[in-house]
N, C-alpha and C positions, 0 to 999 in steps of 0.2 A: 282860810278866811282872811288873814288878813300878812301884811309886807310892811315892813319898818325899813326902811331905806335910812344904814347908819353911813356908809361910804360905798359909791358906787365907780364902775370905771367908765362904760361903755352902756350907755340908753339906747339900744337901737329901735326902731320902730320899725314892724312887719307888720303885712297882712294876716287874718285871720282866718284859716280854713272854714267855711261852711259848716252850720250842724254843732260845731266843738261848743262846752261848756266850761270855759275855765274860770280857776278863782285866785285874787292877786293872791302872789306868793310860791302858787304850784310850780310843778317845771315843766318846763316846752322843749317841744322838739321841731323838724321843720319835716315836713312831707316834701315828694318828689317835686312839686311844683313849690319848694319854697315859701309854704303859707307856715303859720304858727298852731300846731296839733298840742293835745297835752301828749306828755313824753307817758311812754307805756311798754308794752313786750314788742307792737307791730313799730312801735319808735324810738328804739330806746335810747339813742345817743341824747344828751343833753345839751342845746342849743344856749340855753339860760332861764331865767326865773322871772314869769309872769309880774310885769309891775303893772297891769288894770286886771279889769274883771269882765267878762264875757260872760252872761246870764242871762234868763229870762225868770229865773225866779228869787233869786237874794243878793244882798248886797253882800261884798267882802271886806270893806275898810276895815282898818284896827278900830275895836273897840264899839264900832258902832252894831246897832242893831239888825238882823239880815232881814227887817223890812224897810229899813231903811234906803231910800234912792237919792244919789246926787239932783238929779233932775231928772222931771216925770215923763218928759216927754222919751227919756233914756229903757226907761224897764230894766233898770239894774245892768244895762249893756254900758260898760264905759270907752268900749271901740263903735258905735253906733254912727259917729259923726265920721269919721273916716276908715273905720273898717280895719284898723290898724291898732295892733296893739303895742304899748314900752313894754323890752325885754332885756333885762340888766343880762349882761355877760361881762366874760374875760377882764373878772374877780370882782373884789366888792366886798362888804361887810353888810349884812343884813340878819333883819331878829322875823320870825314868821311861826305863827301856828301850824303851820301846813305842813306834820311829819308823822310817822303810823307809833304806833304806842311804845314801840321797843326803843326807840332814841330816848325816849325819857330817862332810861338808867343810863346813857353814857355817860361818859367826863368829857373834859375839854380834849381837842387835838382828836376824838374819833374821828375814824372816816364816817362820811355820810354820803351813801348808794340815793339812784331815784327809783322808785314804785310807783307806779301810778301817776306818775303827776308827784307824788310826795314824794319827803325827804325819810329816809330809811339807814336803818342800821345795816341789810342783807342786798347784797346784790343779783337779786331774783331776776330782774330783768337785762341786767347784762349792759346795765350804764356805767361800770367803772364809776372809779371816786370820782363825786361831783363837787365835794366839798371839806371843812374840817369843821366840829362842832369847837366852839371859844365859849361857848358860858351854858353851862347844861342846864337842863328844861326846869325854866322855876315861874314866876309871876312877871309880870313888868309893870312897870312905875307906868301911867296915863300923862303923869303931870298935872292932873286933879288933883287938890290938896286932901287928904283924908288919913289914914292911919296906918294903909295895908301893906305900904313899900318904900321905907326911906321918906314918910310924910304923903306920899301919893297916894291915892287910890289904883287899886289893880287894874289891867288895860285889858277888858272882854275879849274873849277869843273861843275858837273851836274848842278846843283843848283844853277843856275846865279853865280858862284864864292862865294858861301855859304854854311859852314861846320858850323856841331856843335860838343863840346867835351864834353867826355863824362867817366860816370865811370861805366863800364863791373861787372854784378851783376851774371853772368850766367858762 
């Protein structure tokens, strides 16, 4: 659901495959004609990490609500206007809800495999290391003043309100 863009290297902008559903933060991979698929068993090399959202039904921002829309005329598509999606590669530091349950008990410095589009502990689909975990799955600070995080209020997400960060090896 959602992409924390802490340091990035490389923004590149691709097209987006027909049909595909993606949510900022998943991972991409590129089909034979070079469009942006999410990464899976039929894709599974790791291209880089979704920085919009491809939808027709929720929004993915941090923190915001998934009925929430930038603009209406959008339906939750943030490639609409040109068909093209930001796809952070070759490295980077970023925080994202977007990983399956079992990252949650890693430490710092694990490797992190992709499944599905997410960030995983198991290399079931055959992506090699995509990544290393830097600060293991806990809350993050909004920047809303409140009580939950170092003064801030916690920043909503998939994942009961639980990101991990990470360092972009792909």
């Amino acid at each position: 659901m959602a992409l924390i863009e802490l340091f990035h290297v490389v923004a590149a902008e691709r097209a987006v495959a027909t049909g595909q559903t993606i949510k900022e933060g998943q991972l991409v991979s590129l089909n034979t004609s070079g469009e942006i698929v999410i990464q899976g068993a039929s894709h599974p090399t790791v291209y880089g990490i979704a920085g919009d959202t491809k939808s027709t039904s929720a929004s993915a921002m941090p923190g915001v609500d998934a009925g929430w829309q930038n603009r209406v005329s959008d339906y939750f598509d943030e490639t609409s206007a040109s068909g093209k999606m930001t796809v952070y590669h070759s490295g980077g530091e970023f925080a994202t809800d977007q990983f399956v349950a079992a990252v949650a008990v890693l430490t710092p410095f694990d490797m992190l495999y992709a499944v599905a589009g997410d960030f995983s502990d198991a290399n079931t689909d055959g992506s090699g290391v995509v990544a290393r975990l830097t600060q293991a799955a806990g809350s993050y600070p909004s920047g809303v003043p409140g009580v939950d995080i170092n003064g801030d209020m916690a920043l909503s997400g998939e994942q009961s309100n639980t990101y991990i960060e990470l360092k972009l090896l792909v």
